[in-house]
C-alpha positions in Angstrom: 79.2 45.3 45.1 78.6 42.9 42.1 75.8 44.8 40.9 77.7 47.5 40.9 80.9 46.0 39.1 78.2 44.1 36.4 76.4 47.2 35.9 79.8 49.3 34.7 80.7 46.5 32.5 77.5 45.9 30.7 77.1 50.0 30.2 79.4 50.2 27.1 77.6 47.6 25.5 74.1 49.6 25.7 76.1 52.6 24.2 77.3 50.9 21.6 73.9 49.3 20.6 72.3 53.2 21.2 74.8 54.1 18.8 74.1 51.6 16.3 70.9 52.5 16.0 70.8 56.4 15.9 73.3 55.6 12.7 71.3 52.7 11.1 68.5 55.3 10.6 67.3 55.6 6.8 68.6 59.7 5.8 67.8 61.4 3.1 70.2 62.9 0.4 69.3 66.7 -0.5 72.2 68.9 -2.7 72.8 72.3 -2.5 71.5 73.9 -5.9 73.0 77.2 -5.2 77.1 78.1 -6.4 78.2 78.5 -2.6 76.0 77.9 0.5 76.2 77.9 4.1 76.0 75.4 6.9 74.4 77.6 10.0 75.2 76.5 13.2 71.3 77.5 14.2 67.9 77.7 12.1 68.8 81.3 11.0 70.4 83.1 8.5 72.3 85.3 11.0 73.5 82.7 13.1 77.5 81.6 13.0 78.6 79.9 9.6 79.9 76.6 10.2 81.5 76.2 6.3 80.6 77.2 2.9 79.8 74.5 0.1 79.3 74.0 -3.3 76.7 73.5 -5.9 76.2 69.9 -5.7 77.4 68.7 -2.3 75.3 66.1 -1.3 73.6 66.1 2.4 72.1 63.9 5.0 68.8 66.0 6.1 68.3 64.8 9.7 64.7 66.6 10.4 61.8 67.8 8.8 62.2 71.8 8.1 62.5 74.2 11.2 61.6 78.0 9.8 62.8 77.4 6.7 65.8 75.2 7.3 66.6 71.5 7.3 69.0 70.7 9.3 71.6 68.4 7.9 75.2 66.3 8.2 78.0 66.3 5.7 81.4 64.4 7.1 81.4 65.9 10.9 79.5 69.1 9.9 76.4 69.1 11.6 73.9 72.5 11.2 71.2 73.8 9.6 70.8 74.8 5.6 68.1 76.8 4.2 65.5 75.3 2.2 65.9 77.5 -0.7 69.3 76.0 -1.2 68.5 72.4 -1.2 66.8 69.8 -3.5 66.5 65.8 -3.8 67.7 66.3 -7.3 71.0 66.3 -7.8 71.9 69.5 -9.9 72.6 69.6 -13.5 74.0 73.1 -14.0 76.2 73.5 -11.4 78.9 76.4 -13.0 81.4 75.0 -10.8 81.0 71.8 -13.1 79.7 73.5 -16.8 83.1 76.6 -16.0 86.0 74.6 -14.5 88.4 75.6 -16.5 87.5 79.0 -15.3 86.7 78.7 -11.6 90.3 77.2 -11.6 92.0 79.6 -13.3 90.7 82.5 -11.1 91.9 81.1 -7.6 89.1 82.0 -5.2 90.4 81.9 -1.6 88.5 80.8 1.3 87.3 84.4 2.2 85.9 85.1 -1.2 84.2 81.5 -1.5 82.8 82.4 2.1 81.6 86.0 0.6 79.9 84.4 -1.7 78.2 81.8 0.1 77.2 84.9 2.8 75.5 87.0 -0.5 73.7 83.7 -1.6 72.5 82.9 1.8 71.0 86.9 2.3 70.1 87.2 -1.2 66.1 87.4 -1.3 64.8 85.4 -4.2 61.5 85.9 -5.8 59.1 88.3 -7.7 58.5 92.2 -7.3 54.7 92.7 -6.9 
């Protein structure tokens, strides 16, 4: 019976120390480099879209890539981004930043930011042969 009663008392404090840990890992910062993006919920393009962000939101990559997506943390977001998207470098020519005045003045809603974000995620990028 005392093991028992020992056992559930000391079992929060190997949680806690598990949980200490799993944060105290080094992360890298990657930001998105594209005007929207999406947070997948799975390594796919056509999975379930978490959120939409902007150019320049920094992110905690939490793996090496997996098909072509990292997947990464923001606040209590966790998913996957494409690799297209993302970059160590923190962006310089965001238009969010260089057109405020702009982006402001034409109120994009949710829906339309999340539009967006959808035609930038399917949008194939590269040269015609």
């Amino acid at each position: 019976m005392r093991i028992f009663l020992v056992f559930f008392l000391l079992l929060p404090v190997f949680a806690q120390t598990k949980a200490q840990s799993s944060n105290d890992q080094k992360k890298t910062i990657y930001y998105v480099q594209s005007v929207y993006s999406q947070l997948h919920q799975n390594p796919s393009k056509f999975s379930r879209v978490l959120s939409t962000f902007e150019c320049g939101q920094p992110f905690y990559v939490l793996s090496s890539p997996i098909s072509d997506f990292y997947q990464v943390e923001y606040s209590n977001y966790k998913g996957f981004m494409s690799t297209n998207v993302l970059s160590q470098r923190k962006p310089d020519g965001c238009w969010q930043d260089m057109y405020r005045r702009f982006f402001d003045q034409i109120e994009i809603g949710v829906t339309e930011i999340h539009y967006w974000g959808r035609l930038q995620d399917l949008l194939i990028k590269g040269e015609s042969k």
